[in-house]
C-alpha positions as CSV (number, residue, x, y, z in Angstrom):
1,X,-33.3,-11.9,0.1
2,X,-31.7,-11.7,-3.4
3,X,-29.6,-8.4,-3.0
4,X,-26.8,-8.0,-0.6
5,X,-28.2,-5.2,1.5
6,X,-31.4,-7.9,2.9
7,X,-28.8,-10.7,3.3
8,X,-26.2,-8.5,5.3
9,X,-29.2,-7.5,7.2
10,X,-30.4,-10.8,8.0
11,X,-27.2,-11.8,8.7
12,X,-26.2,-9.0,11.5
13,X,-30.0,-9.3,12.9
14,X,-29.7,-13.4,13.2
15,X,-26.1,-12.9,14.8
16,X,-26.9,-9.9,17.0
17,X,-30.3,-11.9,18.0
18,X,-28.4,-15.2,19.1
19,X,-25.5,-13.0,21.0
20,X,-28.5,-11.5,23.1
21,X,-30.2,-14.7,23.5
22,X,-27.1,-16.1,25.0
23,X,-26.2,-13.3,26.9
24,X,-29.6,-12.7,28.5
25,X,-29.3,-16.5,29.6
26,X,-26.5,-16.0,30.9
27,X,-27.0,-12.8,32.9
28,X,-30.3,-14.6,33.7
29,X,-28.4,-17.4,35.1
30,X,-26.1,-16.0,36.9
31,X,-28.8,-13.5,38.7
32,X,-30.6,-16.4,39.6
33,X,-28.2,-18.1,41.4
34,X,-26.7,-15.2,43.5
35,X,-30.4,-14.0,44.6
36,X,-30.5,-17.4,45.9
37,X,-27.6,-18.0,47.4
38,X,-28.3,-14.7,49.4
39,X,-31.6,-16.4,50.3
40,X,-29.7,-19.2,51.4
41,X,-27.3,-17.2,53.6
42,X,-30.1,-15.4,55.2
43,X,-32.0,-18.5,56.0
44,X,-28.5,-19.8,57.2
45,X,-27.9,-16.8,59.6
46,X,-31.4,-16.9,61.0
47,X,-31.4,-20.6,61.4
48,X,-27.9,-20.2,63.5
49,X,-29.2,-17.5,65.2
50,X,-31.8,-19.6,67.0
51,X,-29.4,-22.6,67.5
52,X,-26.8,-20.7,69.1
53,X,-29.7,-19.4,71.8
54,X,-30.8,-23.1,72.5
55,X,-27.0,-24.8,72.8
56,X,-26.4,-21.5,75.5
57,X,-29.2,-23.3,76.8
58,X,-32.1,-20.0,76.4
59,X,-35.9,-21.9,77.1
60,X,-37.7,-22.6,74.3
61,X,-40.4,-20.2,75.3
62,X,-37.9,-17.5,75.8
63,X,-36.0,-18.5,72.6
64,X,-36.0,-14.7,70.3
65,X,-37.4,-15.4,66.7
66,X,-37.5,-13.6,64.2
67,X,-41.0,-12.4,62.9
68,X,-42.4,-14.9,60.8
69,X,-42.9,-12.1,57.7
70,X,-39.2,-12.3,57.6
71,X,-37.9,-15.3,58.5
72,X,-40.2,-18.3,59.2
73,X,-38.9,-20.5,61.9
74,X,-39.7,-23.9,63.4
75,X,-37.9,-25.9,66.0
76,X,-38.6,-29.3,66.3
77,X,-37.6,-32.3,68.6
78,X,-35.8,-35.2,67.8
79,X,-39.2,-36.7,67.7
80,X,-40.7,-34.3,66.0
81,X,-42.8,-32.2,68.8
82,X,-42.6,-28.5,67.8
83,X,-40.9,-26.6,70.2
84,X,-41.5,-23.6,69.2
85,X,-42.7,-21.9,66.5
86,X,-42.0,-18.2,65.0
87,X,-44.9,-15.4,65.3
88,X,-47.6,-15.7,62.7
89,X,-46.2,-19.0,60.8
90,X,-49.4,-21.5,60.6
91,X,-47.8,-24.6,58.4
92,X,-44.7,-25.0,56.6
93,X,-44.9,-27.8,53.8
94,X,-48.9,-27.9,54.0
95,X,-48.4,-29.4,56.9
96,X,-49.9,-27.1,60.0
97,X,-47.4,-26.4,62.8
98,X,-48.1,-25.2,66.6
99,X,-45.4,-25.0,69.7
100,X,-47.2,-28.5,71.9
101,X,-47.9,-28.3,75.4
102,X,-45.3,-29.4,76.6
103,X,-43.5,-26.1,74.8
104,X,-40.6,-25.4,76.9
105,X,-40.0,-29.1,77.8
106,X,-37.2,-31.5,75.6
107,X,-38.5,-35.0,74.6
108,X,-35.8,-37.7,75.5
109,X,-34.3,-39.4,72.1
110,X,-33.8,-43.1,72.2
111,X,-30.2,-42.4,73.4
112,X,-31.1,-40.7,76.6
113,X,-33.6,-42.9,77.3
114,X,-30.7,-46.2,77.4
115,X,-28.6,-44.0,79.3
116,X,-25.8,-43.1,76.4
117,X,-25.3,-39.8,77.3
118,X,-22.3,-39.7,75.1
119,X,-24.2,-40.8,72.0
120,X,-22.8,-42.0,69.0
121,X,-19.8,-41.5,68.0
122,X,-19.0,-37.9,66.1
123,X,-22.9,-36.9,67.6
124,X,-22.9,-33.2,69.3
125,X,-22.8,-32.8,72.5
126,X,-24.7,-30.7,75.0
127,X,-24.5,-27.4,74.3
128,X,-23.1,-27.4,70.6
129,X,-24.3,-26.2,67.5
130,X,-23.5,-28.9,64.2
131,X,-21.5,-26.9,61.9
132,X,-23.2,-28.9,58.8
133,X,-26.4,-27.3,57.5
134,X,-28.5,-28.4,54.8
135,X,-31.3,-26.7,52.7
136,X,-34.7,-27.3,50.5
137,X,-37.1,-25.3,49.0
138,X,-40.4,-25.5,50.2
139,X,-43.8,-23.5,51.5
140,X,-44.7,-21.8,54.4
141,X,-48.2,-20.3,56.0
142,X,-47.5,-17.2,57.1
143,X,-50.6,-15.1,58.6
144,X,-52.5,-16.9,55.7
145,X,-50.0,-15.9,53.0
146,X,-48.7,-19.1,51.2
147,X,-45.0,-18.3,49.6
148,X,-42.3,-19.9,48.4
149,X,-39.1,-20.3,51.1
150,X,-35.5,-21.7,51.2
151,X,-35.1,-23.3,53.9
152,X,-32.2,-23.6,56.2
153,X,-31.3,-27.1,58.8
154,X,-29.1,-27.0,62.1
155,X,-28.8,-29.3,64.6
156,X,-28.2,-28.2,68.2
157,X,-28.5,-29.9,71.6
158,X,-29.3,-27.6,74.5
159,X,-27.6,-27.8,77.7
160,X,-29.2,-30.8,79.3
161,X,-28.8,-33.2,75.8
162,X,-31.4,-32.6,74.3
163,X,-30.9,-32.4,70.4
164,X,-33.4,-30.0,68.8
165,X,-34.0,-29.1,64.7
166,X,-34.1,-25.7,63.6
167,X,-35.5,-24.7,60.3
168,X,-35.6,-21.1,59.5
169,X,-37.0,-19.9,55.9
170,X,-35.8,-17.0,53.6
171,X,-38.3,-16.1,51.0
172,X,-38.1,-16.6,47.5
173,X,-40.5,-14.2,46.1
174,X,-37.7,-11.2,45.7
175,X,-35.8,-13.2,43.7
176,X,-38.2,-14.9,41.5
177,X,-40.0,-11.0,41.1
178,X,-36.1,-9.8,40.4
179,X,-35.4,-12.6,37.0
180,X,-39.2,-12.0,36.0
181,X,-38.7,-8.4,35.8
182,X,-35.2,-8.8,33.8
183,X,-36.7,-11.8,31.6
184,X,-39.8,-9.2,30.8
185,X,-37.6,-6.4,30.1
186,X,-35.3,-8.6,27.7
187,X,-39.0,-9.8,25.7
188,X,-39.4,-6.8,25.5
189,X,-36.4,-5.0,24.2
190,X,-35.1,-7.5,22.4
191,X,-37.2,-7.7,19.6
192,X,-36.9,-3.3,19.5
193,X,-33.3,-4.1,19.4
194,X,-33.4,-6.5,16.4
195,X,-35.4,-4.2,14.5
196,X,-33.0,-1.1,15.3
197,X,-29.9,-3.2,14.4
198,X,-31.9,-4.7,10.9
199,X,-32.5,-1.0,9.9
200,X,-29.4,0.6,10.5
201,X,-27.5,-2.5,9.0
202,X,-29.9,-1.9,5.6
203,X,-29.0,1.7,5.6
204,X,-25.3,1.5,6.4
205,X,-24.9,-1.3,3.6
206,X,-27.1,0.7,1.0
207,X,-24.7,4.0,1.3
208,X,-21.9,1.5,1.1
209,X,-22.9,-0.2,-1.8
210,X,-24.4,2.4,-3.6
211,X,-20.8,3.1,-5.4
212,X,-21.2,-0.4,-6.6
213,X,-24.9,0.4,-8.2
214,X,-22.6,3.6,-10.0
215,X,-20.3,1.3,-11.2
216,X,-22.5,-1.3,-12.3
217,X,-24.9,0.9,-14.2
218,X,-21.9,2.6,-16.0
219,X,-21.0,-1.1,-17.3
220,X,-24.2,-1.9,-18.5
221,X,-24.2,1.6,-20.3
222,X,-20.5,1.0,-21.7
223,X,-22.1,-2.7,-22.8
224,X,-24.5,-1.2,-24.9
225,X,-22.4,1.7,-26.5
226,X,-19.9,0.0,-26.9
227,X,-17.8,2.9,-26.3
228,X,-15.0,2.1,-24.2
229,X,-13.2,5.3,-23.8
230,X,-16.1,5.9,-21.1
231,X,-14.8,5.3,-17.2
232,X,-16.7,4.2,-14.0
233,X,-17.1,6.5,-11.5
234,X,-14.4,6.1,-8.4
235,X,-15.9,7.2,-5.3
236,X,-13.6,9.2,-3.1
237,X,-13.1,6.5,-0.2
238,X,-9.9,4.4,-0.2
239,X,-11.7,1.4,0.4
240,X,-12.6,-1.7,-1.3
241,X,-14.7,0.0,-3.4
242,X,-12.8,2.4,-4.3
243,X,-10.2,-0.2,-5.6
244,X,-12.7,-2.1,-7.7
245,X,-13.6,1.2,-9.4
246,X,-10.1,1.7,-10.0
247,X,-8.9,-1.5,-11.0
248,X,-12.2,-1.5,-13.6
249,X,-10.9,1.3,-15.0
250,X,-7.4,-0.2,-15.3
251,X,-9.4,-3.2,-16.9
252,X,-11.6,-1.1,-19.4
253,X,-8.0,1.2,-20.1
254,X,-6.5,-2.0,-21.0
255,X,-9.4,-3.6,-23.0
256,X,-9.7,-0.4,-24.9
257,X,-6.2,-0.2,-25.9
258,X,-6.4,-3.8,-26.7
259,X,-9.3,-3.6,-29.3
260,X,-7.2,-0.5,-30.7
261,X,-4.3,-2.6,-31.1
262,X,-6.8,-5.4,-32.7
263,X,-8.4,-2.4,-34.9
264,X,-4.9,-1.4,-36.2
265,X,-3.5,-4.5,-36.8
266,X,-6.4,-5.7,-39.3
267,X,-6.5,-2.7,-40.8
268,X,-2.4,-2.8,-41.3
269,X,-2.8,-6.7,-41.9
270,X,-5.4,-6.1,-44.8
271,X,-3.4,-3.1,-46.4
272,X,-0.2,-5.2,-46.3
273,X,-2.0,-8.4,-47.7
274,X,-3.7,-6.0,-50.4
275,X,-0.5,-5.0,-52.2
276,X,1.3,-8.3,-52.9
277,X,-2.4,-9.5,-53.6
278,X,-3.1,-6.6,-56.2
279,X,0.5,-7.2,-57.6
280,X,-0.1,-10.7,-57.9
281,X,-2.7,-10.5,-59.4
282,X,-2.2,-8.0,-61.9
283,X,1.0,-9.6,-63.0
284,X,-0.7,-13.1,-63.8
285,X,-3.5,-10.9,-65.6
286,X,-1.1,-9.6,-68.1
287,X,0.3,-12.9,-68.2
288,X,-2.8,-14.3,-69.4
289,X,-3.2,-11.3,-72.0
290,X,0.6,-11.3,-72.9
291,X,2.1,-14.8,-71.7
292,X,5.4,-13.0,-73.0
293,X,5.6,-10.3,-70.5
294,X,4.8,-12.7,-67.6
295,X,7.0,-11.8,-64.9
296,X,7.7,-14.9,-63.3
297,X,10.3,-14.2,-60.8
298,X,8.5,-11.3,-59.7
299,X,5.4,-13.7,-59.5
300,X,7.3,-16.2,-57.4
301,X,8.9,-13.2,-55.0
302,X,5.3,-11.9,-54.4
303,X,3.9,-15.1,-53.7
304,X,6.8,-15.7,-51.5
305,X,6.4,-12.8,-49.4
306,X,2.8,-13.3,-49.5
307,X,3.4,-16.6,-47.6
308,X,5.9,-14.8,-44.9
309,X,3.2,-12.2,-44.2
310,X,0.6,-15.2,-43.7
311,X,3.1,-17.2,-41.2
312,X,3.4,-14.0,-39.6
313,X,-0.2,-13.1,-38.9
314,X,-1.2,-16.5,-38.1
315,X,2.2,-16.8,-35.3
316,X,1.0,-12.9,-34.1
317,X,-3.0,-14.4,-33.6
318,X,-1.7,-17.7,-31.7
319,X,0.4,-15.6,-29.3
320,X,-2.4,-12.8,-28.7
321,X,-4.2,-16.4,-27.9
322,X,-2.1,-16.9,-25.3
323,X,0.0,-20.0,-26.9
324,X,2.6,-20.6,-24.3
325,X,5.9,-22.3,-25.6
326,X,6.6,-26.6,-24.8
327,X,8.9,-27.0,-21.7
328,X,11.5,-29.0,-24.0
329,X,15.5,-27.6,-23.4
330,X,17.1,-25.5,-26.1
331,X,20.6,-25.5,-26.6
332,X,21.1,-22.1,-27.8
333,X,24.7,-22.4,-29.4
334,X,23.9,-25.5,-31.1
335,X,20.5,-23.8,-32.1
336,X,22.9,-20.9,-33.7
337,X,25.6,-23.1,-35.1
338,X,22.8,-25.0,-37.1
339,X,20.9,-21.9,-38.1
340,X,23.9,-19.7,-38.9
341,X,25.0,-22.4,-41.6
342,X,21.7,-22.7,-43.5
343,X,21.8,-19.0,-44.3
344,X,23.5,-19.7,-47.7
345,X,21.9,-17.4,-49.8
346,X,22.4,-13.8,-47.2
347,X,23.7,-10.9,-48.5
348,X,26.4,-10.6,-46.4
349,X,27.8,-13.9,-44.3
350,X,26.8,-14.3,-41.0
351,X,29.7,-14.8,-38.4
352,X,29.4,-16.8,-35.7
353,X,31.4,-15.2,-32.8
354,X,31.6,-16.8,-28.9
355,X,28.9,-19.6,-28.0
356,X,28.8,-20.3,-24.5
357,X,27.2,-23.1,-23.3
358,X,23.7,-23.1,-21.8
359,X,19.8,-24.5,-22.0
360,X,16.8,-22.5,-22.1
361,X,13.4,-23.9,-21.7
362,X,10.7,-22.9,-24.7
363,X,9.8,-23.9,-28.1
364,X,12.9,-24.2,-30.4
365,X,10.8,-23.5,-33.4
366,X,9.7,-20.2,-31.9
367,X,13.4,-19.3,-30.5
368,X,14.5,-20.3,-34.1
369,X,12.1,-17.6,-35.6
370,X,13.5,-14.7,-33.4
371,X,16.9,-15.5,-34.5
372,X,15.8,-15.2,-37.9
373,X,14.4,-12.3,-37.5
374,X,17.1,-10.5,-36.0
375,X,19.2,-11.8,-38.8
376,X,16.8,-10.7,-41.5
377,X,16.4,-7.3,-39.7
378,X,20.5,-6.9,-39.3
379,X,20.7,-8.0,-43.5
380,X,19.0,-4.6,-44.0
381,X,20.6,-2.7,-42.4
382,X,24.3,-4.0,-42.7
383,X,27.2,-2.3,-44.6
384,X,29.4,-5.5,-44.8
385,X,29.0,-7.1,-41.4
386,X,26.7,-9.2,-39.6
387,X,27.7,-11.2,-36.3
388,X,25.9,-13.4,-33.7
389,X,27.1,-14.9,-30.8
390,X,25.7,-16.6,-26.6
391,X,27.1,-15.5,-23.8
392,X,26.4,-16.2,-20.2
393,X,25.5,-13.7,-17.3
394,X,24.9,-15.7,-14.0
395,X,21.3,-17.1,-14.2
396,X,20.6,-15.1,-18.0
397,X,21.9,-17.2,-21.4
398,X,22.3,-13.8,-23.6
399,X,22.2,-14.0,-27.7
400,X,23.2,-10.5,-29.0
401,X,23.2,-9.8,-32.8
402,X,25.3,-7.5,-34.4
403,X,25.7,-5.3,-37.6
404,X,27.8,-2.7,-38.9
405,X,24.7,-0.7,-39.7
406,X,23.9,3.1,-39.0
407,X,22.4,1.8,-36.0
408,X,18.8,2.4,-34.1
409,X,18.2,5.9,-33.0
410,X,17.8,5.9,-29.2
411,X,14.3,7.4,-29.1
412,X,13.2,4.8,-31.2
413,X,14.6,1.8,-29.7
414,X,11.2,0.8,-28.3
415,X,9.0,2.2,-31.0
416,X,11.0,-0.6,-33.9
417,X,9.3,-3.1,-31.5
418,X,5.5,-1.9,-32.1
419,X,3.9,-3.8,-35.3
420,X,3.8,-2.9,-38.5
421,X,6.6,0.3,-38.1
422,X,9.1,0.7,-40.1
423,X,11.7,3.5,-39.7
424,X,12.6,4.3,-43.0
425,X,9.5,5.3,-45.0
426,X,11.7,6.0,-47.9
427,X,12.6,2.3,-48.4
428,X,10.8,-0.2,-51.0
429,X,8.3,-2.2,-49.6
430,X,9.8,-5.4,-50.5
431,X,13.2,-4.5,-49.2
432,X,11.3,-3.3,-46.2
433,X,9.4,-6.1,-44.9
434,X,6.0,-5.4,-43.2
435,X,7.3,-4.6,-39.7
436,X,6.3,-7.8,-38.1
437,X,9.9,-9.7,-37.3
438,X,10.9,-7.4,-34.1
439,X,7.9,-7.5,-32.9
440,X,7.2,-10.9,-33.3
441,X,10.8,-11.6,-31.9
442,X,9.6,-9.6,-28.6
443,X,6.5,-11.3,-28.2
444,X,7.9,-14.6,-28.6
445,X,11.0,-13.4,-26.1
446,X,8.5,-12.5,-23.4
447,X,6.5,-15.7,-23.0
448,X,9.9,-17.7,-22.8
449,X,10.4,-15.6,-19.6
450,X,13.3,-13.1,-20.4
451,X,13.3,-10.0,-23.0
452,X,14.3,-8.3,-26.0
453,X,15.9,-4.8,-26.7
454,X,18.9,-2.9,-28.5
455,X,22.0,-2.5,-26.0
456,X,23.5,0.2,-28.7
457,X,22.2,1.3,-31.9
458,X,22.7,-1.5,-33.7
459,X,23.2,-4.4,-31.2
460,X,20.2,-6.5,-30.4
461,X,20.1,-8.4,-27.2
462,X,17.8,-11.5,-26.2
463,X,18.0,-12.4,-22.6
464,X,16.8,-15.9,-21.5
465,X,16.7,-17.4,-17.8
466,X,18.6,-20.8,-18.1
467,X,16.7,-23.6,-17.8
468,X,17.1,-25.8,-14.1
């Protein structure tokens, strides 16, 4: 029971099993009661047969019975003298029966016997059949055959008064022979039935799941290589399966681009690290040999950017982590105001153009680092302008940065965004950067909920939903 095939096998036999078990009842049932409720009727007709042929006033030795193979019949007086008796029936009940001498004759009832001819009241009258009949099971000796019978009661008074019993049997052997032969028949299909729906439930689920078995296998191989270039096979049916196979290839596309991306930026990471380390430290080596050609500013700018790159690298690994920014509200113009006027020592002054009002929910800190970057970025780039400003476009608060610059060529207006690129190889290293404030400022953009992108070559627009 520990693979899915012998559970969904169980399952279907165990369901398919109870439906049949209720379903045979039931048909069981209901053949049960209509064989006897024909049994009933018959006895009923037979039994109203013989009353209507007494109330017309027929003789009791003349009455017409029906053989006693079909349709046992006794009729009895209201004392309990047999009147008459049908052809071959012995004892009904275990209790012998015989017409009595006096067949033919009626017994006076109490009634007659004081003179109320009328009777009681609602009692039949002469020559009337009671329209209530009643019925029991019981036995009957016919020509030394015991069976079961259903058993049929009318009342009836013949012409002179006289109230007589008639009880007229239908036999119970055809129906009880009928539900044994169905119940057999179910015992015995039944259990064939279970097994054919067990085996064709195993098969049908083993060719449906044997995609599944592909696609598992291929994982455990990718596991162990380690090679995630590989690709699970995807079965041609437009099923479930299909879209598993599919969407683990979407996963292991997306995996293996993101342990590329991981690959190249520690490899980028460690050659950037390794050139203000190596000038670093070559510079405080020939400081030790030659304190007079120490090169302290140089010193101090190398550590400096040394200490960018680290805050870079460690904000890039927390928002890989999934850091998500604090629900607090940003005032974006006041957040630009305040920045814009610490920015003493830019190249070129940063004007501060329209500020529209508007709060953003995120991490100031975070929003604070994008706008720095895009400053930083536009001080490159600038010939003698640099200008920020917020607007507001219906549900969107909108900081665009602007420079006077030669602008970002339009087929690389995504690419600027990827880590670690830098347009313009020519440029010095240090005037450079390491390609890490763009896309930082993206990164940080899309996990406050809006987006970052160049409008025109040199215009760089953040879009933020506006908090409440």
């Amino acid at each position: 029971m520990g693979s899915v095939r012998a559970r969904a096998a169980a399952g279907a036999t165990v369901v398919v099993a109870l439906a049949l078990i209720a379903a045979g009842t039931a048909v069981l049932l209901v053949l049960r009661g209509n064989l006897q409720n024909q049994a009933r009727l018959q006895a009923q007709v037979a039994a109203h047969e013989v009353a209507v042929q007494i109330a017309t006033g027929t003789p009791y030795d003349k009455l017409e019975l029906p053989d006693g193979d079909d349709h046992p019949v006794v009729v009895t007086a209201e004392g309990g003298q047999v009147l008459a008796v049908g052809e071959d029936v012995r004892a009904v009940d275990g209790k012998r029966v015989a017409a009595s001498q006096g067949k033919g004759t009626v017994v006076p009832s109490a009634e007659d016997e004081d003179g109320d001819e009328d009777g009681d009241e609602g009692a039949l009258k002469p020559g009337e059949v009671d329209e209530d009949v009643t019925y029991r099971d019981g036995t009957a000796d016919v020509d030394g055959t015991v069976a079961d019978y259903r058993f049929a009661v009318i009342q009836a008074k013949d012409g002179r008064g006289a109230e007589a019993t008639v009880r007229a049997g239908a036999e119970l052997a055809p129906e009880q022979d009928a539900v044994a032969s169905v119940r057999d028949a179910m015992l015995i299909g039944l259990p064939l039935l279970l097994v054919v729906v067990a085996g064709v439930t195993w098969l049908v689920t083993r060719r449906a799941l044997r995609p599944v078995e592909g696609i598992r296998g291929e994982m455990a191989a990718i596991t162990a290589s380690t090679d995630l270039s590989r690709r699970v096979p995807v079965p041609s049916s437009k099923d479930e399966i299909g879209r598993l196979a599919r969407t683990t290839n979407e996963t292991l596309a997306a995996l293996e681009s993101a342990v590329e991306r991981q690959r190249r930026f520690v490899a980028d990471a460690s050659h950037e690290l390794r050139s203000p380390i190596a000038s670093l430290r070559t510079q405080l080596e020939v400081g030790v040999a030659h304190p007079e050609l120490l090169d302290v500013p140089g010193a101090v700018e190398d550590t400096v950017r040394l200490q960018r790159l680290a805050a870079d690298l460690l904000l890039l690994a927390r928002l890989d982590a999934g850091e998500r920014p604090s629900g607090a509200r940003v005032d974006l113009a006041a957040m630009v105001r305040e920045e814009s006027s610490q920015r003493v020592a830019d190249r070129i002054p940063v004007r501060v153009g329209e500020l529209a009002g508007g709060e953003v929910a995120g991490s100031r800190s975070q929003l604070a680092r994008v706008l720095g970057n895009l400053l930083d970025n536009a001080q490159r780039h600038a010939v003698a302008s640099v200008r920020v400003a917020v607007v507001r476009e219906g549900e969107w608060a909108v900081l665009r940065v602007e420079d006077d610059g030669p602008g970002v060529p339009e087929s690389e207006r995504e690419r600027i965004f990827e880590r670690f690129v830098r347009l313009d190889d020519a440029r010095a290293r240090d005037d450079g950067g390491a390609g890490l404030g763009l896309a930082i400022a993206r990164d940080v953009a899309v996990r406050h909920g809006g987006s970052l992108g160049v409008r025109t070559g040199s215009v760089f627009e953040l879009r933020l939903p506006v908090a409440g």
